[in-house]
N, C-alpha and C positions, 0 to 999 in steps of 0.2 A: 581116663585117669583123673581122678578129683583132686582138685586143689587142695592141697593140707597147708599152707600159707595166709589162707587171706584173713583167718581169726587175729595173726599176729596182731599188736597193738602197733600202730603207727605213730613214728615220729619225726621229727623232721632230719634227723640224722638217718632213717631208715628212708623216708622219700628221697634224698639226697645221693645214696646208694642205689636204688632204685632206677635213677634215669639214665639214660641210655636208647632204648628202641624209639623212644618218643625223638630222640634229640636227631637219629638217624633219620628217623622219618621226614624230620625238617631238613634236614641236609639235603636227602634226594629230592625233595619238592619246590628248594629254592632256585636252580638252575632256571628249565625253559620255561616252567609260567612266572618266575617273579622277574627278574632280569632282563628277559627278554619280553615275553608277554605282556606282563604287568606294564613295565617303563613304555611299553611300547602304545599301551591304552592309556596313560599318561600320553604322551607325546602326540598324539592323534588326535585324542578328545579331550584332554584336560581330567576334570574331575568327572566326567557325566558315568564314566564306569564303574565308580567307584560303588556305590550300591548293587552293578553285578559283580563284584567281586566281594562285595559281603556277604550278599544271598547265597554266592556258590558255597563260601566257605563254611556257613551257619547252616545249610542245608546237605552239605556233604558231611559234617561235623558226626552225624549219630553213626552214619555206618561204616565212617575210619573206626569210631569208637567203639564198635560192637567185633569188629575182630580181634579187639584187644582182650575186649572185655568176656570174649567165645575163650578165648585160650588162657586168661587168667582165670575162669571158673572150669573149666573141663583139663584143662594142662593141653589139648589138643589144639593142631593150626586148624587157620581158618580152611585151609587144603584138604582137611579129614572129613571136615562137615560139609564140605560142596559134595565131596566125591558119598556119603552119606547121604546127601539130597538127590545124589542120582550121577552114576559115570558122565552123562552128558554136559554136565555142565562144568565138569574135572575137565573134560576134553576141549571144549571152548575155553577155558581160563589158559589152557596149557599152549594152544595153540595161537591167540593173541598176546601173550607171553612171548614166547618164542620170538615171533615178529618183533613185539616192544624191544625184547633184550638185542636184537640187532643194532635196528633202528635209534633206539635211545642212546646206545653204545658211542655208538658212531658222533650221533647228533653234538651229545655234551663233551665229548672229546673232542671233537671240531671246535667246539664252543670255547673250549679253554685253552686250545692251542692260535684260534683265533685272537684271543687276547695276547699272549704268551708275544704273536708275530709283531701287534701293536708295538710291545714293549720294548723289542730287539727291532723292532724296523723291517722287518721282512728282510733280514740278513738270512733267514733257515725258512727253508719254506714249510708252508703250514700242515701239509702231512708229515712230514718229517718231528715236527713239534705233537702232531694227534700222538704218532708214535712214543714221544716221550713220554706226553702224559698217560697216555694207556700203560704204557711198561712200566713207571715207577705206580703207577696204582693198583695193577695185577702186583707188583713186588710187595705193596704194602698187605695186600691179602693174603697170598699165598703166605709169606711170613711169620705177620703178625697174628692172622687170622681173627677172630671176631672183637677180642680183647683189645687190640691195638687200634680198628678201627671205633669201637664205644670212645677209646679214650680221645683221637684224634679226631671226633666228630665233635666233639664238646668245647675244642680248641675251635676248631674253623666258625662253630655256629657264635662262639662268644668273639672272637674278631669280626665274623662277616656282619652281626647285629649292633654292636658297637660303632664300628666305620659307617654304616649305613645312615644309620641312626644322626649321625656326626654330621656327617655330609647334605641329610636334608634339611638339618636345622641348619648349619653353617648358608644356603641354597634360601632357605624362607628367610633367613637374616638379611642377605642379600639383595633378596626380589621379592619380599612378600608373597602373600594368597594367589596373588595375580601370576606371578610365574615373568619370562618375558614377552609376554604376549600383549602387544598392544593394548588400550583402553577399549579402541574401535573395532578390535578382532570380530570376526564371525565362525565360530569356531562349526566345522563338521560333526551335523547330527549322528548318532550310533544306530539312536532308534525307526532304522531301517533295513527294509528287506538284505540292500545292498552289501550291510553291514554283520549280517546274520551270520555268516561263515566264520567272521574273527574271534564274535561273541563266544560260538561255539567253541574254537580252537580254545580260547581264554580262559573257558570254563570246565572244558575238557581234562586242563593239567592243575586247576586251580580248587587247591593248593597241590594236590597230586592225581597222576592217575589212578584211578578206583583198584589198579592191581596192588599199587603197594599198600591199602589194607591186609594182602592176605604178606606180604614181603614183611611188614611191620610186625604181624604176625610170628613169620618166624623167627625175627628179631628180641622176639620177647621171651621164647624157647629158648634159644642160645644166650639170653642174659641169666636167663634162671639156671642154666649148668654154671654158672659163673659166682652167683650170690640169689640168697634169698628174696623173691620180690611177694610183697604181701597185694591184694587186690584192689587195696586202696592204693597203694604204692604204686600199682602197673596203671592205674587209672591215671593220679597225678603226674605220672610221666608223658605220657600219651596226649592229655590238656597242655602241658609246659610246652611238648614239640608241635600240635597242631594249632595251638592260639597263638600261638609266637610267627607262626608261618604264616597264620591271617592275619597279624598286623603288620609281619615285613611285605607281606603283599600292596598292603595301602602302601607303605614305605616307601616299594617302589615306582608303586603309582604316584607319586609322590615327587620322584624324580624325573618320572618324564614328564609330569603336569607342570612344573617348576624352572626345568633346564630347556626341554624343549617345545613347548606348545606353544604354538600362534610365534615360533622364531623364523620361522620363512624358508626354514630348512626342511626340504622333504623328507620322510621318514624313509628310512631302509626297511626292509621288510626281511628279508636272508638277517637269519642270527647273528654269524659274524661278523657282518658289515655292522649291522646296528650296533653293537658292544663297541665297535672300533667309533663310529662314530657321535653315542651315547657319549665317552671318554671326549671328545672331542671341543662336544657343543658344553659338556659341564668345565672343561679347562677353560672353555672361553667367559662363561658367565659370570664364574667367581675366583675366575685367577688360575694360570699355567701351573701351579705349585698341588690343584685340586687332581693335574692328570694323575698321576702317581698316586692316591687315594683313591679313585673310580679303577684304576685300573688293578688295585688289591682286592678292593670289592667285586667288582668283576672277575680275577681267575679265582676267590676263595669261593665263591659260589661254585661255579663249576669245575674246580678240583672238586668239592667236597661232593660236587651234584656226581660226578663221574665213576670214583669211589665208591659210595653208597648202591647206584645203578648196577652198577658191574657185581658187586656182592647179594644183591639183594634180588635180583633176578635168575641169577644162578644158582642161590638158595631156593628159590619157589619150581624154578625148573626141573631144577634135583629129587625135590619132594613131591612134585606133580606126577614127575615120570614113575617112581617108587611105587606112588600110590594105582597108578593106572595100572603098573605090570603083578601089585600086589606082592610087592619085596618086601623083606624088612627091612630095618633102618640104613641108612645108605652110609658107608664110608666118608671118612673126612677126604681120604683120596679122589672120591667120587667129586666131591662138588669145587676141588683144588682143579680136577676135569674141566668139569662147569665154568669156573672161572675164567682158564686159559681160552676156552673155545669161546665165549661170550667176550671176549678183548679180541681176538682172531677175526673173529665174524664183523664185530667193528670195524677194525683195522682195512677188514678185506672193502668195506662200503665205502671205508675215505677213502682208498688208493685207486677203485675202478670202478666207483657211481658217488662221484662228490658233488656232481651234478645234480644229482636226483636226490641227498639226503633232503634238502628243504622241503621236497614237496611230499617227500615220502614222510618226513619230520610233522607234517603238518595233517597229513591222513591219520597217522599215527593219535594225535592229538583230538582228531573227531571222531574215529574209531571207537580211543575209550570215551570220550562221552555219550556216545550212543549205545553204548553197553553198560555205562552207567547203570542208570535204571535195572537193568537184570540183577548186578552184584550185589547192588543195592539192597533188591527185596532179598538175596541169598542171603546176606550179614543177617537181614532184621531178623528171619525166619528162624537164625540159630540163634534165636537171643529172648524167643518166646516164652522160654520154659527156665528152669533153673531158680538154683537163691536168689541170683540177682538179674532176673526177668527182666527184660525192659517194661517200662509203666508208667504210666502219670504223663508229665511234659514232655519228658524226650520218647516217649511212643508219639504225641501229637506228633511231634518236630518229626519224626522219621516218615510219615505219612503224610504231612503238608511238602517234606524233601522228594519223597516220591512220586507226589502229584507234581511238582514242580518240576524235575530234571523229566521226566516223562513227555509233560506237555513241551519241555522245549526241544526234547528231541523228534517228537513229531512234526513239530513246528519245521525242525529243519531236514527231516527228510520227505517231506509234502514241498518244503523250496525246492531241495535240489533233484527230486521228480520232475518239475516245472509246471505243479499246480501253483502256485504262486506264481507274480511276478511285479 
């Protein structure tokens, strides 16, 4: 199906209209790599991550962009042109899906009920709170359905960017470039073997895992049964939601380089601990009145990460499956299915392996960036041909991203072989 949109004339009431999937996209990506990941290479190394975490984002930037820009020139998802490239690789995406949409499920509801216990004291225990948050965000879906989420993604990403934003300048007003970390600190090199696994994890969700290209995707489908988007328009959307994710990335790098680094405080590694104690160490820095402001920033990220996850996986699941059994278009009933059992399946990993989500949370995170690279050349491959062909600099960029994510993934599975050491 060819785009009959993208000639419209664009204006800034019409880009305005337009955003939406972009803004979503930022939603699901600010959870486990900014918040937790991000603050967390703050708080470890200071600033020395901060250029892998540019790199990641400048280098992963073409091939978010090119499943947008696959289905604003063809009206088709990124899901049609894999399964086009070959059922095999329909079957891999559907199948590390599956897994994510557990996994993630789980993780970032833990994440927010983790905060949730902060705030109430551990008066309600913390599955019991995963529970809440799970049930009112299946409610917001099954209800609202795609509508109500666009509009309430718009809302959490303009408070969550706002507070953030607030709290690091408020943070630099306080302690400067230096953070609290002594004059005479010696702060922990990154640029080692030893260090390679985290880099990975960091880089693996940062800004998002390589699946929600094709989730953004169909993000952009279900905005356009909504309102017209012209191709300029689904571009500018898409830029507003992933450069806004790459600068609240430093942001939060920003907050653990600032509140926690060189503070004498060992870092937490487990998500929820750290969020509890991120809140902690930022109340003590710049005044008891700041917890209540980290800890907003804190559950609007992962409401909003939670939400997103849960919709956006069981949209790609839905349309994966379709496509492999060769159905037509699926029912809204079908993916309301999708939804319930994708919060179910979570549910079931907090209440009888709450144990194992971390490390499972964390495979999960090296997984996709070791599949990186594959989705990667998939995006490029569909973006060959067409009016708006990739070309010129962002062809370079997409080929300097694929030597780059490539080499680092050999890099780390020749470590964890144990040729290295």
């Amino acid at each position: 199906m060819q785009d009959n949109t993208q000639h419209e004339q664009s204006t800034w009431r019409s880009k305005l209209s337009a955003l939406g999937p972009g803004i979503l996209m930022a939603s699901a990506a600010v959870g486990g790599s900014h918040i937790i990941m991000s603050t967390q290479a703050g708080a470890i190394y200071g600033w020395q991550l901060a250029l892998i975490i540019i790199l990641a984002n400048l280098f992963k930037y073409p091939f978010f962009r090119f499943g947008v820009q696959y289905t604003l020139d063809t009206g088709n998802t990124l899901l049609e042109g894999y399964r086009q490239k070959g059922q095999l690789y329909l079957w891999v995406f559907f199948l590390l899906n599956i897994f994510a949409t557990v996994i993630n499920t789980a993780a970032v509801a833990l994440a927010s009920a983790a905060i949730l216990a902060f705030v109430v004291k551990g008066t309600i225990p913390v599955p019991m709170l995963s529970l809440i948050v799970i049930a009112v965000s299946t409610g917001i879906l099954l209800l609202g359905k795609y509508r109500m989420l666009d509009n309430l993604s718009k809302l959490i990403m303009i408070a969550l960017t706002v507070t953030t934003v607030a709290a690091v300048l408020i943070a630099l007003s306080r302690t400067g470039i230096q953070g609290v970390a002594p004059t005479d600190y010696i702060s922990p090199s990154p640029w080692q073997l030893s260090a390679l696994a985290f880099i990975v994890a960091l880089m693996g969700w940062m800004p998002a895992p390589i699946e929600i290209s094709a989730i953004n995707s169909m993000w952009v489908v279900a905005k356009r049964r909504l309102t017209k988007v012209s191709y300029q328009d689904g571009i500018f959307d898409f830029n507003v939601g992933f450069i806004g994710t790459a600068i609240l990335a430093i942001v939060f790098l920003a907050l653990g380089a600032l509140v926690q680094f060189g503070s004498g405080e060992t870092v937490e590694m487990v998500g929820g601990k750290y969020i509890g104690q991120l809140i902690n160490m930022y109340a003590s820095t710049i005044g008891d009145w700041a917890r209540g402001l980290i800890a907003f920033i804190a559950f609007m990220c992962m409401f909003g990460t939670t939400i997103t996850v849960i919709d956006g996986y069981s949209r790609t699941n839905v349309e994966s499956l379709r496509l492999l059994m060769n159905k037509k278009e699926s029912r809204l009933s079908t993916l309301n299915i999708a939804i319930t059992l994708a919060s179910l399946s979570g549910l079931a990993i907090i209440f009888y392996f709450n144990n194992a989500v971390g490390p499972m949370l964390k495979f999960a995170m090296i997984a996709s960036f070791v599949s990186t690279p594959v989705f990667a050349w998939l995006n490029l491959s569909l973006v060959l041909k067409g009016e708006h062909r990739v070309k010129g600099g962002l062809l370079w960029l997409s080929i300097l991203g694929l030597i780059y994510l490539s080499a680092f993934t050999l890099l780390f599975i020749v470590h964890q072989a144990g040729w290295l050491s």
